[in-house]
mmCIF file of the N, C-alpha and C atoms, coordinates in Angstrom:
data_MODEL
# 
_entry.id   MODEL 
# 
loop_
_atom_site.group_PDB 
_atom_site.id 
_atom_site.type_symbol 
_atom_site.label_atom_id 
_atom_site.label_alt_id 
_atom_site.label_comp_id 
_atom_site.label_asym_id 
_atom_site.label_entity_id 
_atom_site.label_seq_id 
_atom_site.pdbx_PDB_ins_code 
_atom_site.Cartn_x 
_atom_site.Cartn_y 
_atom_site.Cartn_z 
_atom_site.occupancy 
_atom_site.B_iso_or_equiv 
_atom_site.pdbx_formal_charge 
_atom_site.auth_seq_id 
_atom_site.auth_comp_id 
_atom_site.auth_asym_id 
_atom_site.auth_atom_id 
_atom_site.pdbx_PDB_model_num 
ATOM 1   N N  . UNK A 1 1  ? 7.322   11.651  1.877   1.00 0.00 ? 1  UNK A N  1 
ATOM 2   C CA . UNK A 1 1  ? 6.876   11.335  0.538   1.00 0.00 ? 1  UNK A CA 1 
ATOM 3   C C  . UNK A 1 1  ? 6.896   12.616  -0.297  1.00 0.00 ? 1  UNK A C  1 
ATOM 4   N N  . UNK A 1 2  ? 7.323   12.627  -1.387  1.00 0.00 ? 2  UNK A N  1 
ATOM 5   C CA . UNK A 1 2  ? 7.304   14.078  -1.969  1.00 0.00 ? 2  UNK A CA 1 
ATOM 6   C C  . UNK A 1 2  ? 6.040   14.118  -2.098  1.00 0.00 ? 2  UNK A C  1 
ATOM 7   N N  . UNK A 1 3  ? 5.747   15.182  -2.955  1.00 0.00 ? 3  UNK A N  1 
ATOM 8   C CA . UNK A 1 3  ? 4.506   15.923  -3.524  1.00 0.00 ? 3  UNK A CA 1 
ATOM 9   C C  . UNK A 1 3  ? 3.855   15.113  -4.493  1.00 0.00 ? 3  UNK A C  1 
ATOM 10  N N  . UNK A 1 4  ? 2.545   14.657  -4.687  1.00 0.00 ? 4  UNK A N  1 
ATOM 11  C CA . UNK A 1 4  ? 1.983   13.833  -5.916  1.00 0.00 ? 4  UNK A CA 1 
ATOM 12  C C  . UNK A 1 4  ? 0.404   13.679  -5.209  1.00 0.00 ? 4  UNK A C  1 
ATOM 13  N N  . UNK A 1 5  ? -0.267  12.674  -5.729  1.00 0.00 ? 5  UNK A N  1 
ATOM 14  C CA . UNK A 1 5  ? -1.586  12.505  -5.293  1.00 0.00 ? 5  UNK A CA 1 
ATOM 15  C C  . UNK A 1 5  ? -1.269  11.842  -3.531  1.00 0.00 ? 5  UNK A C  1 
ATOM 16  N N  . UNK A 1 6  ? -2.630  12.175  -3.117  1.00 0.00 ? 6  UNK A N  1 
ATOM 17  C CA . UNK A 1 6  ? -2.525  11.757  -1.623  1.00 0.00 ? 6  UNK A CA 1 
ATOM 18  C C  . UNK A 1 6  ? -3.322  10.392  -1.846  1.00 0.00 ? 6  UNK A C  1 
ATOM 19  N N  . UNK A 1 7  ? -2.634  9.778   -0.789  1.00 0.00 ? 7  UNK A N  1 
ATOM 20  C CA . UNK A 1 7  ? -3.644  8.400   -1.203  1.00 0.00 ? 7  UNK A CA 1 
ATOM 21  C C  . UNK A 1 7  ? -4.002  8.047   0.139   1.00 0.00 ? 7  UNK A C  1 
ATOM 22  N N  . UNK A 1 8  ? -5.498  7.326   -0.363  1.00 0.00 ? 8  UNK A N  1 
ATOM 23  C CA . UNK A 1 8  ? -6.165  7.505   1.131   1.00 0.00 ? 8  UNK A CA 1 
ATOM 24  C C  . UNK A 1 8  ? -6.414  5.660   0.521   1.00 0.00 ? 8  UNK A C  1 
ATOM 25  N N  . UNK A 1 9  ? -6.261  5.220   2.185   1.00 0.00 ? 9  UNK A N  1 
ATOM 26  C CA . UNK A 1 9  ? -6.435  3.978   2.494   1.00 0.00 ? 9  UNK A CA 1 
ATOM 27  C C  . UNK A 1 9  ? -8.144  3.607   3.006   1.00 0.00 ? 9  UNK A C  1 
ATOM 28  N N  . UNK A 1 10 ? -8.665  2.947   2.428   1.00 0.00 ? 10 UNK A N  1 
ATOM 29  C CA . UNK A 1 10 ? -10.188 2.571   2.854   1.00 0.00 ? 10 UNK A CA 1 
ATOM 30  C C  . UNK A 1 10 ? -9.675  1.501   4.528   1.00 0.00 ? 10 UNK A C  1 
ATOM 31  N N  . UNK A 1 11 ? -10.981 1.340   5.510   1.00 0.00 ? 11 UNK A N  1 
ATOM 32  C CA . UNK A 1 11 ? -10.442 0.811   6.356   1.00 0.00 ? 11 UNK A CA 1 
ATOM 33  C C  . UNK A 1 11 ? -10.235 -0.557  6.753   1.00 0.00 ? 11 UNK A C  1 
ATOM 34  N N  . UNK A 1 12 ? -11.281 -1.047  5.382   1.00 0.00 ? 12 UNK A N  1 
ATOM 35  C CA . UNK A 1 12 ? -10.367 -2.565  4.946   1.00 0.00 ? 12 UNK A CA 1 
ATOM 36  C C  . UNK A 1 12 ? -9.045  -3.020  4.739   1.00 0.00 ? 12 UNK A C  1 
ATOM 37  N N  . UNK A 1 13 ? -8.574  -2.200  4.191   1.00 0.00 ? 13 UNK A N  1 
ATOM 38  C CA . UNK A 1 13 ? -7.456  -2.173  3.444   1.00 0.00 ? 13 UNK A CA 1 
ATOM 39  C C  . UNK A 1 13 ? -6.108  -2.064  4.696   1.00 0.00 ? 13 UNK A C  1 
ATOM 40  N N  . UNK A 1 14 ? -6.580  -1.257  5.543   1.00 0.00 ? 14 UNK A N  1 
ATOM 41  C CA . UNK A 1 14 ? -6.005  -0.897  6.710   1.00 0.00 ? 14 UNK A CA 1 
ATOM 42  C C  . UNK A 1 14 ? -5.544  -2.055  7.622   1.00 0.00 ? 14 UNK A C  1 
ATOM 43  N N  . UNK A 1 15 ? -6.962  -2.716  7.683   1.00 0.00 ? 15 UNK A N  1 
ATOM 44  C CA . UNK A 1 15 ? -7.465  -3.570  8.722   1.00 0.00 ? 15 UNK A CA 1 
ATOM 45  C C  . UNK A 1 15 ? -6.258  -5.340  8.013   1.00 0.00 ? 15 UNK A C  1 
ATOM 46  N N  . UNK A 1 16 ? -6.686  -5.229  7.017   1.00 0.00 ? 16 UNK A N  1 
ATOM 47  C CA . UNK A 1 16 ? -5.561  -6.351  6.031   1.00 0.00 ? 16 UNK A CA 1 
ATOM 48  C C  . UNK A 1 16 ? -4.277  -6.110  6.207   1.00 0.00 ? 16 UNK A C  1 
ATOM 49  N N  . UNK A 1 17 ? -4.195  -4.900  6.349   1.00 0.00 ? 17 UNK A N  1 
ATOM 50  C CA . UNK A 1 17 ? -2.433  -4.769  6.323   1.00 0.00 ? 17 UNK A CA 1 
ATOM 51  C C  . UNK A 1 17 ? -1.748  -4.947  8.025   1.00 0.00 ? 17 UNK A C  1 
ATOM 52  N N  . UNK A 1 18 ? -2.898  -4.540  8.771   1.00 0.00 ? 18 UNK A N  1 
ATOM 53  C CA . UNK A 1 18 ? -2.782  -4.857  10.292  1.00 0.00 ? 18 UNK A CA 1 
ATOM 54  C C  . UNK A 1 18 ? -2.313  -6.289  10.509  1.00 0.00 ? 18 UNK A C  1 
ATOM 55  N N  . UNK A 1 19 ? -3.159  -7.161  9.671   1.00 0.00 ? 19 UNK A N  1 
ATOM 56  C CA . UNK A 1 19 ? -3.562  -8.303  10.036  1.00 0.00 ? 19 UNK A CA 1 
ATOM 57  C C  . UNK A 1 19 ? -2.410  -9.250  9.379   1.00 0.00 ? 19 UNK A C  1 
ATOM 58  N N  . UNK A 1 20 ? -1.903  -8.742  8.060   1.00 0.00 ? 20 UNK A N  1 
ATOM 59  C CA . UNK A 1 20 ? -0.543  -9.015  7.637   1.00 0.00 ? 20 UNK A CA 1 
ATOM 60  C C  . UNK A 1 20 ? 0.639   -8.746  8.289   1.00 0.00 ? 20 UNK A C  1 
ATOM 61  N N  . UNK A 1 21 ? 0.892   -7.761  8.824   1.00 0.00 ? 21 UNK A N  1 
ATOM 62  C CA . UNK A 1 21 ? 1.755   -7.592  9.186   1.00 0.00 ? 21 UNK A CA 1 
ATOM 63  C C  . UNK A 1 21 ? 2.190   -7.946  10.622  1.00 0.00 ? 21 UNK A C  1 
ATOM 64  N N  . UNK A 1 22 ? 0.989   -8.292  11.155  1.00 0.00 ? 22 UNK A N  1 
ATOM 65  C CA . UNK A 1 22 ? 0.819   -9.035  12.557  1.00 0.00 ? 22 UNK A CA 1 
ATOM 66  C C  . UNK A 1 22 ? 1.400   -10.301 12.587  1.00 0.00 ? 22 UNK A C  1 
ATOM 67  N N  . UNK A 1 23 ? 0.617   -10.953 11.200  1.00 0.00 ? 23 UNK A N  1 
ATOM 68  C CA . UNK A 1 23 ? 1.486   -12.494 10.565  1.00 0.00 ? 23 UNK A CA 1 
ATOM 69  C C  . UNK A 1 23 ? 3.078   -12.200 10.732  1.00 0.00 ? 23 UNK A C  1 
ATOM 70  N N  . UNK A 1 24 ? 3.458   -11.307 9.569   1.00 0.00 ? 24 UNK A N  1 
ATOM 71  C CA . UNK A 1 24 ? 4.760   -11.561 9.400   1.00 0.00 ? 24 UNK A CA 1 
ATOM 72  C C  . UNK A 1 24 ? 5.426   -11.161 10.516  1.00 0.00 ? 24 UNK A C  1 
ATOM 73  N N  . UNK A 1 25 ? 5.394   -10.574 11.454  1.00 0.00 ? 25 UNK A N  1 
ATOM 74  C CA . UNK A 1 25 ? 6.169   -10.584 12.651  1.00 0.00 ? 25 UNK A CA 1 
ATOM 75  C C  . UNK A 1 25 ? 5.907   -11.496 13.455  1.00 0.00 ? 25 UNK A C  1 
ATOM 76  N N  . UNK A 1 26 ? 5.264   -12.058 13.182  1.00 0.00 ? 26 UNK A N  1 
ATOM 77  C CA . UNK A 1 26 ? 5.926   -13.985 13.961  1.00 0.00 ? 26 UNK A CA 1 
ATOM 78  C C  . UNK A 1 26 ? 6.390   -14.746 13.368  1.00 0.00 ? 26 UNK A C  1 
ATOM 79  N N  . UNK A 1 27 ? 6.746   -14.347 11.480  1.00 0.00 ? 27 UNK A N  1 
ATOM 80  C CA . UNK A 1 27 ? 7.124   -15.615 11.172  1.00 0.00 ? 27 UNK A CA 1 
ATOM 81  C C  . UNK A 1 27 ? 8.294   -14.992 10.026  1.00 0.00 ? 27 UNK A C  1 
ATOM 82  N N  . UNK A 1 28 ? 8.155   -13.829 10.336  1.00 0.00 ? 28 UNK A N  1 
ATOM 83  C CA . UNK A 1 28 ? 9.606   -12.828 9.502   1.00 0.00 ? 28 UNK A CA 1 
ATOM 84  C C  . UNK A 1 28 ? 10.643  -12.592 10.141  1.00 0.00 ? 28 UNK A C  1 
ATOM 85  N N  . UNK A 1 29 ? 11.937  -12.773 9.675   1.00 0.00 ? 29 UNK A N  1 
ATOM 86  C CA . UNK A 1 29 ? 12.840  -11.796 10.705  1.00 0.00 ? 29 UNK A CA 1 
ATOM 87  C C  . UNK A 1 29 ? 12.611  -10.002 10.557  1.00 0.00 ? 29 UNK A C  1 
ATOM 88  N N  . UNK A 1 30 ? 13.420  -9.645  10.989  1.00 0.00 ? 30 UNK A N  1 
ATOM 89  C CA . UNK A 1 30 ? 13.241  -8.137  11.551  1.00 0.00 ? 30 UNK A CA 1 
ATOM 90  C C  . UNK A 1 30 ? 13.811  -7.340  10.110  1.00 0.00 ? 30 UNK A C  1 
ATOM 91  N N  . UNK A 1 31 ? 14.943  -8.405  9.858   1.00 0.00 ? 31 UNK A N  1 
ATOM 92  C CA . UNK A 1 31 ? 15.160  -7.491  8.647   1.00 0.00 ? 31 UNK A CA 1 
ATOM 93  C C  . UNK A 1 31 ? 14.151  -8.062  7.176   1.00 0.00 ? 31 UNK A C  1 
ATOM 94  N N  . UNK A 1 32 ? 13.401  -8.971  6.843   1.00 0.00 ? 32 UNK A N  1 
ATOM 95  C CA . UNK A 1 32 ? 12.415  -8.831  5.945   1.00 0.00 ? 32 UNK A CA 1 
ATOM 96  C C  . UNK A 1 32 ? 11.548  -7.772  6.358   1.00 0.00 ? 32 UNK A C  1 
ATOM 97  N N  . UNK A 1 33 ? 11.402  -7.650  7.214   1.00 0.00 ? 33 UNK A N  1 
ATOM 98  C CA . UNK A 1 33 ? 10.282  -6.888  7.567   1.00 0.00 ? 33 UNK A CA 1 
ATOM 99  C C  . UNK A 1 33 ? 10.474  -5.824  6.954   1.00 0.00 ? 33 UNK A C  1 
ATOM 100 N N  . UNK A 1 34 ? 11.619  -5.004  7.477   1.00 0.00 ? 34 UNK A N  1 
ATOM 101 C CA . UNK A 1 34 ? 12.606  -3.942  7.334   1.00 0.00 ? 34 UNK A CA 1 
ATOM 102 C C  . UNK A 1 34 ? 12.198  -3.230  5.553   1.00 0.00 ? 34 UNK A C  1 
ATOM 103 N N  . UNK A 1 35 ? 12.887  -5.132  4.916   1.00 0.00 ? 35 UNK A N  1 
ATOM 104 C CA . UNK A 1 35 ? 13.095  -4.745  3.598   1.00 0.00 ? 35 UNK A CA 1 
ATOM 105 C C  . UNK A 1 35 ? 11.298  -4.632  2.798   1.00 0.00 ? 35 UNK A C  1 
ATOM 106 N N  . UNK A 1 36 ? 10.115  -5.002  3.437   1.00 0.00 ? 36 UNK A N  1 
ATOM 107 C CA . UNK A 1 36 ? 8.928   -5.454  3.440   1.00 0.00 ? 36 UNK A CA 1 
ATOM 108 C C  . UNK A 1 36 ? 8.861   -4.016  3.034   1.00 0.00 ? 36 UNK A C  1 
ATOM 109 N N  . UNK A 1 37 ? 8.778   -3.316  4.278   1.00 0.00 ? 37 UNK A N  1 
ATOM 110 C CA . UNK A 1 37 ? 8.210   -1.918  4.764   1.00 0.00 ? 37 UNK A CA 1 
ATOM 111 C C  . UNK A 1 37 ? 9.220   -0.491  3.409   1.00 0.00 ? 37 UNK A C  1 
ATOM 112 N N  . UNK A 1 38 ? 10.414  -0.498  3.533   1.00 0.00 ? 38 UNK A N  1 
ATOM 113 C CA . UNK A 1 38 ? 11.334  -0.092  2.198   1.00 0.00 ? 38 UNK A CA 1 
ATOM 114 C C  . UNK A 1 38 ? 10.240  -0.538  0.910   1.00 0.00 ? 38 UNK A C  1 
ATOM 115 N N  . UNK A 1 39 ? 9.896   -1.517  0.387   1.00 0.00 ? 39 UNK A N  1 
ATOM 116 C CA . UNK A 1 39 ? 9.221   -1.657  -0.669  1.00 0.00 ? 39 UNK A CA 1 
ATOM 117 C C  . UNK A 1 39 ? 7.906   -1.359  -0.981  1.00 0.00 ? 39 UNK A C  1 
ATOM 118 N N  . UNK A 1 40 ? 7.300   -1.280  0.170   1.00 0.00 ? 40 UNK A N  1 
ATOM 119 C CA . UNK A 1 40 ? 5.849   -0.772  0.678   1.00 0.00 ? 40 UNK A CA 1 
ATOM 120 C C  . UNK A 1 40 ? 6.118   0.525   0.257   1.00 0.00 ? 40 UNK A C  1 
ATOM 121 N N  . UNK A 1 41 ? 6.643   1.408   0.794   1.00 0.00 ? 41 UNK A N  1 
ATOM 122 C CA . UNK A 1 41 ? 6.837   3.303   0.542   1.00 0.00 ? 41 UNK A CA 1 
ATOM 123 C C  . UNK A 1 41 ? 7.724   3.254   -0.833  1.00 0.00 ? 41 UNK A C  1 
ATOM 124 N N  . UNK A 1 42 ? 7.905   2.320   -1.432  1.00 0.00 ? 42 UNK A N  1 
ATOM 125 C CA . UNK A 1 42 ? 8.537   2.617   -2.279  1.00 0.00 ? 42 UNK A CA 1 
ATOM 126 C C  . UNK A 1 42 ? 7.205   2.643   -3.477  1.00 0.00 ? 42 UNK A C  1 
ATOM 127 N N  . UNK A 1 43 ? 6.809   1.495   -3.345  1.00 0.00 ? 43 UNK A N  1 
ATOM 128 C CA . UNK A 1 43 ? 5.331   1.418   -4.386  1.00 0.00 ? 43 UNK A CA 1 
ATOM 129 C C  . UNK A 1 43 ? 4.515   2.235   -4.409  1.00 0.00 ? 43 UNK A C  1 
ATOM 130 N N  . UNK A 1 44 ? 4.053   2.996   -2.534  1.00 0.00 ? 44 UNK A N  1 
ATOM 131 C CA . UNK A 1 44 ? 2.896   4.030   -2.616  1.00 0.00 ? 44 UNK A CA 1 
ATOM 132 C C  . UNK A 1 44 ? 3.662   4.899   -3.226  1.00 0.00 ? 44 UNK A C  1 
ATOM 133 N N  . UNK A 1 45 ? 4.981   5.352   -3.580  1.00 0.00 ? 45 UNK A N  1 
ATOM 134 C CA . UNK A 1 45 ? 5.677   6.681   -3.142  1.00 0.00 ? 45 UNK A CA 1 
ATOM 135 C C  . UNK A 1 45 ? 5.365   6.403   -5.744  1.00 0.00 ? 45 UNK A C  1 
ATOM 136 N N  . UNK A 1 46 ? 5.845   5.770   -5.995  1.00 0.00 ? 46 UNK A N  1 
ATOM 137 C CA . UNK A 1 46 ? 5.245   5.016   -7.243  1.00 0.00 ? 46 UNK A CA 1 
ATOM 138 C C  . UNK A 1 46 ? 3.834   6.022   -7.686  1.00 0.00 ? 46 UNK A C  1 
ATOM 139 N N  . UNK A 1 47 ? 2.864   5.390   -6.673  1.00 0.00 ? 47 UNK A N  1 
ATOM 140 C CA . UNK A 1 47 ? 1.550   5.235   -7.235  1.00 0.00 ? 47 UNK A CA 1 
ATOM 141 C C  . UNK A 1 47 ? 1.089   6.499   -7.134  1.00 0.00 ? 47 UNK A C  1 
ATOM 142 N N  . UNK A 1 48 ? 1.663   7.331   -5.808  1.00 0.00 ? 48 UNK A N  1 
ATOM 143 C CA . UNK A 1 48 ? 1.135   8.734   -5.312  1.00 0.00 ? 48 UNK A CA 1 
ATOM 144 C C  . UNK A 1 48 ? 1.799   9.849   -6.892  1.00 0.00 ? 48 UNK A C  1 
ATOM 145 N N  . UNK A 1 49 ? 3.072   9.350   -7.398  1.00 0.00 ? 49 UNK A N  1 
ATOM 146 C CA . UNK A 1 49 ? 3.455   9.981   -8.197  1.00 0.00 ? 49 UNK A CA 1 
ATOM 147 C C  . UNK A 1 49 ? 2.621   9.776   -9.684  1.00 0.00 ? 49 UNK A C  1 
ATOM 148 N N  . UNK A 1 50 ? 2.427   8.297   -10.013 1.00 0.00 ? 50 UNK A N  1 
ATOM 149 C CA . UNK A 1 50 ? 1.525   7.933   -10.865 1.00 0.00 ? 50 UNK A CA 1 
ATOM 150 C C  . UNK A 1 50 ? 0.591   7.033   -11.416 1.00 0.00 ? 50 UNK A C  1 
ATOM 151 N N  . UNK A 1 51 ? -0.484  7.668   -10.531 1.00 0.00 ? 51 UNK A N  1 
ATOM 152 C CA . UNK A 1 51 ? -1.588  6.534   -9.653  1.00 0.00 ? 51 UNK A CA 1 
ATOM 153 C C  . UNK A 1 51 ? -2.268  5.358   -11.040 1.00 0.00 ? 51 UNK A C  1 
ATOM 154 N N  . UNK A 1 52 ? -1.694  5.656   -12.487 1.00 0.00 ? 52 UNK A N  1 
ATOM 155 C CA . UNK A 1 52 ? -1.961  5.238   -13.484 1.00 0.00 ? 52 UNK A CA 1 
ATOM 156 C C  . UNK A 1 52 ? -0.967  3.860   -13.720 1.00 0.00 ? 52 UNK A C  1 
ATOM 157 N N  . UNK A 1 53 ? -0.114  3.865   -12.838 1.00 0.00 ? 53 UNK A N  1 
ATOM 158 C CA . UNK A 1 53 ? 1.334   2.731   -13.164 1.00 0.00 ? 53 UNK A CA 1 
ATOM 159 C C  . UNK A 1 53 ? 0.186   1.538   -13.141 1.00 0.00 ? 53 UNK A C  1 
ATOM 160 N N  . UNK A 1 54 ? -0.312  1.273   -12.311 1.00 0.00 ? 54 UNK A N  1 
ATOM 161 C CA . UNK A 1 54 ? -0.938  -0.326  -11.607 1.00 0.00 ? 54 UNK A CA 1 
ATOM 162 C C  . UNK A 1 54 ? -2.497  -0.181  -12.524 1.00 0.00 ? 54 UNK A C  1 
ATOM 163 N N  . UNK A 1 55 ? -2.812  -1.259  -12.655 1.00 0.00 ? 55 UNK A N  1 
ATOM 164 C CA . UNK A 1 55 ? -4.387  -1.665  -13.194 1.00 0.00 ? 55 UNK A CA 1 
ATOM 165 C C  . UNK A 1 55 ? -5.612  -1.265  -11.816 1.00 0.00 ? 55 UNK A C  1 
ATOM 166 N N  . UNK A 1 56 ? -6.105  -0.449  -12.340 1.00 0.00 ? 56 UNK A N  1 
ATOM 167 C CA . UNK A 1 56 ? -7.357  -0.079  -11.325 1.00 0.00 ? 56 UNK A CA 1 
ATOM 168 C C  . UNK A 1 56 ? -7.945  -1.467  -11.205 1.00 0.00 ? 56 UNK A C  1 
ATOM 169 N N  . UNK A 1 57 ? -8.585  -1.035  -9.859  1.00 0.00 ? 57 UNK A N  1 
ATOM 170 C CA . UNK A 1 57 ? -9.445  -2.197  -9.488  1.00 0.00 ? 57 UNK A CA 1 
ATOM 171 C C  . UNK A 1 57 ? -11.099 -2.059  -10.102 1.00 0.00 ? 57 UNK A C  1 
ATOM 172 N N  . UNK A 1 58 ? -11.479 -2.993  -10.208 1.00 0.00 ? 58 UNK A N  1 
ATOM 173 C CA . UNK A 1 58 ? -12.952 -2.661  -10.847 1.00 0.00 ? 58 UNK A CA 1 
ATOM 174 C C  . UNK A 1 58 ? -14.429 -2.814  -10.096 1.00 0.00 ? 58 UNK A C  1 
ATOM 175 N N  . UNK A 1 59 ? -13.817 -3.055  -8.660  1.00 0.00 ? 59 UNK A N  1 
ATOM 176 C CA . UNK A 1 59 ? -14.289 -2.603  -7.722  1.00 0.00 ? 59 UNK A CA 1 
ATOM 177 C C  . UNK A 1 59 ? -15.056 -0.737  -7.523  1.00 0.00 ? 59 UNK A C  1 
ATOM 178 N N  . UNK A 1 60 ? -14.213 -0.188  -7.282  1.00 0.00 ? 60 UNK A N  1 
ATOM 179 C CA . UNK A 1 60 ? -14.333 0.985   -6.856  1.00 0.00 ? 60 UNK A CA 1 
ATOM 180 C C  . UNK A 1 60 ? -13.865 2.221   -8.338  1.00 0.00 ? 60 UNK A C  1 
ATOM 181 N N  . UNK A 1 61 ? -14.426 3.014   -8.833  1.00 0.00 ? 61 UNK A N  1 
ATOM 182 C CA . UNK A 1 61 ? -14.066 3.527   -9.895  1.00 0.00 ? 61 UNK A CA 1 
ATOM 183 C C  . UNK A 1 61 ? -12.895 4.752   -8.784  1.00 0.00 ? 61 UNK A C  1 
ATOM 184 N N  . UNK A 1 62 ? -11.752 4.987   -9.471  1.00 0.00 ? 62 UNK A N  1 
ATOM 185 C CA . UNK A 1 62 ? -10.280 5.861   -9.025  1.00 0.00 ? 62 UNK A CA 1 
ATOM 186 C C  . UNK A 1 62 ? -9.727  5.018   -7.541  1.00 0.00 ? 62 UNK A C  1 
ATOM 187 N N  . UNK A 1 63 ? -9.892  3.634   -7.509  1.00 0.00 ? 63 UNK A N  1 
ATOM 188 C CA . UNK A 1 63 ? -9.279  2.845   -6.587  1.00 0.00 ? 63 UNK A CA 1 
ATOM 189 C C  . UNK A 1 63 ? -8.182  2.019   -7.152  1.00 0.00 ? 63 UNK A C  1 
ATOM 190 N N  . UNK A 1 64 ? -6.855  1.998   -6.422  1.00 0.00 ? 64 UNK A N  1 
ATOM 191 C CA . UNK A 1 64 ? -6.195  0.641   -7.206  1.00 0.00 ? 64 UNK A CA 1 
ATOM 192 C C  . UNK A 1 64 ? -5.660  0.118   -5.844  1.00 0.00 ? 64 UNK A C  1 
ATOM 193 N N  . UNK A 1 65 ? -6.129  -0.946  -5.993  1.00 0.00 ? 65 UNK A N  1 
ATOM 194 C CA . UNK A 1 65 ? -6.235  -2.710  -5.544  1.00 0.00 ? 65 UNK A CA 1 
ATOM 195 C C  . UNK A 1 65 ? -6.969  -2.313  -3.924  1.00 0.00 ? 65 UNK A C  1 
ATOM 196 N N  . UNK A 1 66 ? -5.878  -2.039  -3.174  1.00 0.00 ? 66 UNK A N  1 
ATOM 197 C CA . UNK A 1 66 ? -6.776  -1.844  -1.989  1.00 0.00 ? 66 UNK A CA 1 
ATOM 198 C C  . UNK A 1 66 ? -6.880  -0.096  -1.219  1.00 0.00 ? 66 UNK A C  1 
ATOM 199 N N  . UNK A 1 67 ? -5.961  0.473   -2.018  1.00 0.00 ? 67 UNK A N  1 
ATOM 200 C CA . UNK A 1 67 ? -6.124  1.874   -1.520  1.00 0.00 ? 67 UNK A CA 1 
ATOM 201 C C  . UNK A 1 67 ? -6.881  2.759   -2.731  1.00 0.00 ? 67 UNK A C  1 
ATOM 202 N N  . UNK A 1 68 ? -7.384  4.131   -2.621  1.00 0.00 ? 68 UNK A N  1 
ATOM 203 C CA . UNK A 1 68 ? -8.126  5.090   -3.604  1.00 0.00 ? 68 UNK A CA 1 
ATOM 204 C C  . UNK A 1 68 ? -6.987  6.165   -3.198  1.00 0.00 ? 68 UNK A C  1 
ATOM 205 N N  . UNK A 1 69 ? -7.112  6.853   -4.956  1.00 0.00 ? 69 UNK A N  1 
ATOM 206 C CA . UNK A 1 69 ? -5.964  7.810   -5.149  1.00 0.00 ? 69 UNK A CA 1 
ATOM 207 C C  . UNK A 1 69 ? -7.127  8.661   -5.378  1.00 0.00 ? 69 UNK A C  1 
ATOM 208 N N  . UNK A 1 70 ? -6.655  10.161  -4.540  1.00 0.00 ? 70 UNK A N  1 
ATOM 209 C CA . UNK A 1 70 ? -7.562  11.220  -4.144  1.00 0.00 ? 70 UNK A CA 1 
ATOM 210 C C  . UNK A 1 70 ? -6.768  12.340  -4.754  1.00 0.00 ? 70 UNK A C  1 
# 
């Protein structure tokens, strides 16, 4: 990931993406997945550069949606 904000995952957030991605590998092929995971680092790689793109959550003040930009 280049250089930008570090973004730290709460362990909910963690625990959801476990639990997703557990799903889709029984019911994804290998290459959604593939293309899943490509779009995933593509968004953090996004947000780490400018954690302002996406609508904060109003949850947590400097959180957006399920991860906090540090």
């Amino acid at each position: 990931m280049k250089s930008g904000y570090r973004i730290l995952w709460t362990d909910n957030a963690l625990l959801e993406l476990k639990k997703t991605v557990n799903y889709l590998e029984q019911n994804w092929t290998e290459r959604e997945l593939k293309k899943l995971a490509t779009q995933l680092e593509k968004t953090l790689q996004l947000i780490s550069q400018n954690p302002y793109l996406f609508q904060a959550s109003m949850l947590k003040k400097c959180s957006k949606s399920s991860y906090s930009i540090c």
